[in-house]
Backbone bond lengths (Angstrom), bond angles and torsions (degrees), N, CA, C in turn:
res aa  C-N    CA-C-N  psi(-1)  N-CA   C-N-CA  omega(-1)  CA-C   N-CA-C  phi
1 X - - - 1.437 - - 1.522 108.84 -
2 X 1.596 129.51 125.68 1.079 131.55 171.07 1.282 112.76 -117.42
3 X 2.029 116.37 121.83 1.235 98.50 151.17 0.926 103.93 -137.06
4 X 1.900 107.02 -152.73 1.724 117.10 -134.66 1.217 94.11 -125.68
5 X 1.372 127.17 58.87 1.329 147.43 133.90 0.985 141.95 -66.89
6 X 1.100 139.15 20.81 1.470 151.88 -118.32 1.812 111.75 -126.26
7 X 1.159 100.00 63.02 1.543 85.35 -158.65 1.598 98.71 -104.25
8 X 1.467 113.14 134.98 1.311 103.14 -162.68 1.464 94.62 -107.24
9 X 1.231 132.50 -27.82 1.502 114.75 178.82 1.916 92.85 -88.04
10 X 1.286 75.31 138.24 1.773 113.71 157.44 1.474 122.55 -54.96
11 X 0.946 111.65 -63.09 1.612 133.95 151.93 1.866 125.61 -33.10
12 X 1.408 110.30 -15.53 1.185 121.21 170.82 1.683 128.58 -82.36
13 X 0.987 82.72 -18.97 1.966 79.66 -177.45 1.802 112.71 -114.90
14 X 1.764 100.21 1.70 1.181 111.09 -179.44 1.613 95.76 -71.92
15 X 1.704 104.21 -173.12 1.586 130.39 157.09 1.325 108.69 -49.05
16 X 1.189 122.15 137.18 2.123 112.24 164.97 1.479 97.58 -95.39
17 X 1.254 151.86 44.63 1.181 159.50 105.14 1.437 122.28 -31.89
18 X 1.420 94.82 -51.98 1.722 122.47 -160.02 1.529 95.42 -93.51
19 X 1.710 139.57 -28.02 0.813 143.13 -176.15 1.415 145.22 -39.88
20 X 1.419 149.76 76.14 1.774 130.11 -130.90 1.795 101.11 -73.46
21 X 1.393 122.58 12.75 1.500 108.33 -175.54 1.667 80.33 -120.14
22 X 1.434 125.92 25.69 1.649 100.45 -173.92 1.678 93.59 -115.00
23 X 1.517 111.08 146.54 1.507 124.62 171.25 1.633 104.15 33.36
24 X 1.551 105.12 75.93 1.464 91.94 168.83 1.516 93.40 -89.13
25 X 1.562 125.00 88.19 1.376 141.63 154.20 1.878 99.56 53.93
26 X 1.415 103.40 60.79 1.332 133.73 167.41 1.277 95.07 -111.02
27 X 1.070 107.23 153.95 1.788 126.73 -176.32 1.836 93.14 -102.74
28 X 1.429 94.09 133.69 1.761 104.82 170.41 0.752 127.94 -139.08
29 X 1.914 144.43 162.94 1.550 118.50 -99.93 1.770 77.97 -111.86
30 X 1.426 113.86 -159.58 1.593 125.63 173.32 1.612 101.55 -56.44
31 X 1.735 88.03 -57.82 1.550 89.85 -171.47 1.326 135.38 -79.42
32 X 1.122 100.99 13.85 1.762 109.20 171.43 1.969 103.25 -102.65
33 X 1.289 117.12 -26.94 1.344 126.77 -163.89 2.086 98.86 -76.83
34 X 1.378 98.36 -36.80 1.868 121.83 -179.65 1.715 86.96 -74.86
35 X 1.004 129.31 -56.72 1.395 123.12 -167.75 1.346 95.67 -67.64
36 X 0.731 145.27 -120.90 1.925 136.14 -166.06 1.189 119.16 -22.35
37 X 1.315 130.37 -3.11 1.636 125.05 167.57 1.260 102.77 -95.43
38 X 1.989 123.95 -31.13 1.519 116.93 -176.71 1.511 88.82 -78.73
39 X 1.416 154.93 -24.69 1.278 110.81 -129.19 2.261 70.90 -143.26
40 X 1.371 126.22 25.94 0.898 113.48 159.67 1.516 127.11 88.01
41 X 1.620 89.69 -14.66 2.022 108.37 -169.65 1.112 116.05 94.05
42 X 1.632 107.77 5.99 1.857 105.70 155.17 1.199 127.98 -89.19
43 X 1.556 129.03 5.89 1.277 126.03 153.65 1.124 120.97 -148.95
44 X 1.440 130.50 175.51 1.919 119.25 -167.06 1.492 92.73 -131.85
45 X 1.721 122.34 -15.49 1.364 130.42 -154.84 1.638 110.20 -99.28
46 X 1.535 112.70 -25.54 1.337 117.25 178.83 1.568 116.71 -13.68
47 X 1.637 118.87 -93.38 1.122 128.14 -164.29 1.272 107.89 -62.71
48 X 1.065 140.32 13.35 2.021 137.93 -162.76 1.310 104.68 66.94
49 X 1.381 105.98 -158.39 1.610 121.78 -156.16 2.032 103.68 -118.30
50 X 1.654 100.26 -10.48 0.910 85.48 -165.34 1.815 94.51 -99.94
51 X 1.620 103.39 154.33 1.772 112.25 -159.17 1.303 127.94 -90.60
52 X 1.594 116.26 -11.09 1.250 124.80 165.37 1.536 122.52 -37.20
53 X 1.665 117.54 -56.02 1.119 118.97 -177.39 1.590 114.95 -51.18
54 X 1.867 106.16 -50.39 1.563 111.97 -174.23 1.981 91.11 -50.52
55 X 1.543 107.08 -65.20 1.628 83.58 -169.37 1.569 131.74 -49.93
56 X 0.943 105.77 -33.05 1.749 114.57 165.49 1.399 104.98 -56.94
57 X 1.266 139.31 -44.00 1.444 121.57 170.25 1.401 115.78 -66.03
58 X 1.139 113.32 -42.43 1.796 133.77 173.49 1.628 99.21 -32.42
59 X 1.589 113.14 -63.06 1.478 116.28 -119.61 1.829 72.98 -106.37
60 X 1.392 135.89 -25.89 1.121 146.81 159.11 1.895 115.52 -35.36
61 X 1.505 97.99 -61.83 1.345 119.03 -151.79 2.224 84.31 -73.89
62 X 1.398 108.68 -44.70 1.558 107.82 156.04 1.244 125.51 -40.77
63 X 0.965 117.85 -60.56 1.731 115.89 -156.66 1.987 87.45 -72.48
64 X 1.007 104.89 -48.76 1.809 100.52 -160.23 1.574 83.71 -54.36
65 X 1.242 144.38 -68.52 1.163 142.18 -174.07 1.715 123.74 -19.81
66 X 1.771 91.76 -56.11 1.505 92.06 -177.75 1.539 123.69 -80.84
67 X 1.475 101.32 -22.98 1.320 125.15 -161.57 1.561 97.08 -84.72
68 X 1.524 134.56 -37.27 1.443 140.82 111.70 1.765 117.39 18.21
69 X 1.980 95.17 -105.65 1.246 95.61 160.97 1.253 139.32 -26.19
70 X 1.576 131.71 -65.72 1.445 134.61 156.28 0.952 140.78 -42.11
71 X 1.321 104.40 -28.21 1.719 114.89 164.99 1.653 102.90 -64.73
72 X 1.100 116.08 -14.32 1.911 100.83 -134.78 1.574 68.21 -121.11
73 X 1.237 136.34 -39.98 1.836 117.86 -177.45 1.650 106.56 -70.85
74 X 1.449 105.74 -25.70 1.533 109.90 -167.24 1.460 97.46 -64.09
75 X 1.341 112.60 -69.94 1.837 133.56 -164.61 1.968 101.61 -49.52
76 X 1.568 103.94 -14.08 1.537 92.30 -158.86 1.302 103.25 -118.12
77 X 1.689 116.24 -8.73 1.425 125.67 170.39 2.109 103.49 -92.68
78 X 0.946 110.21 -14.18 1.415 112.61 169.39 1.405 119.70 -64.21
79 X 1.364 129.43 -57.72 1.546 124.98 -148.07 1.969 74.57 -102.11
């Protein structure tokens, strides 16, 4: 029986975090930075290449922040 399992680096089925060909201290885009926070640092490719989405998580992960803050001076300058 032959199959096509054959994976000769070691390094392949790990995290690409952990990887020695990954970010040797290259800068990477929104959407590669959103892809390893959803998927843990097992992939950089998830969302595609194109960057809108990373900013929509970006500009997302902002607003809850401020909108956060304001809630929390409003509710505590009231009572």
């Amino acid at each position: 029986m032959k199959t096509d399992f054959n994976y000769p680096n070691k390094d392949l089925l790990g995290p690409v975090v952990f990887r020695p060909d990954f970010n040797n201290f290259e800068k990477i885009n929104l959407n590669q930075a959103w892809s390893l926070f959803f998927t843990a640092g097992k992939e950089d490719k998830v969302l595609g290449q194109e960057i809108e989405l990373g900013r929509f998580f970006t500009n997302l992960l902002i607003a809850i922040g401020i909108s956060g803050s304001l809630w929390a001076i409003y509710f505590n300058h009231i009572m």
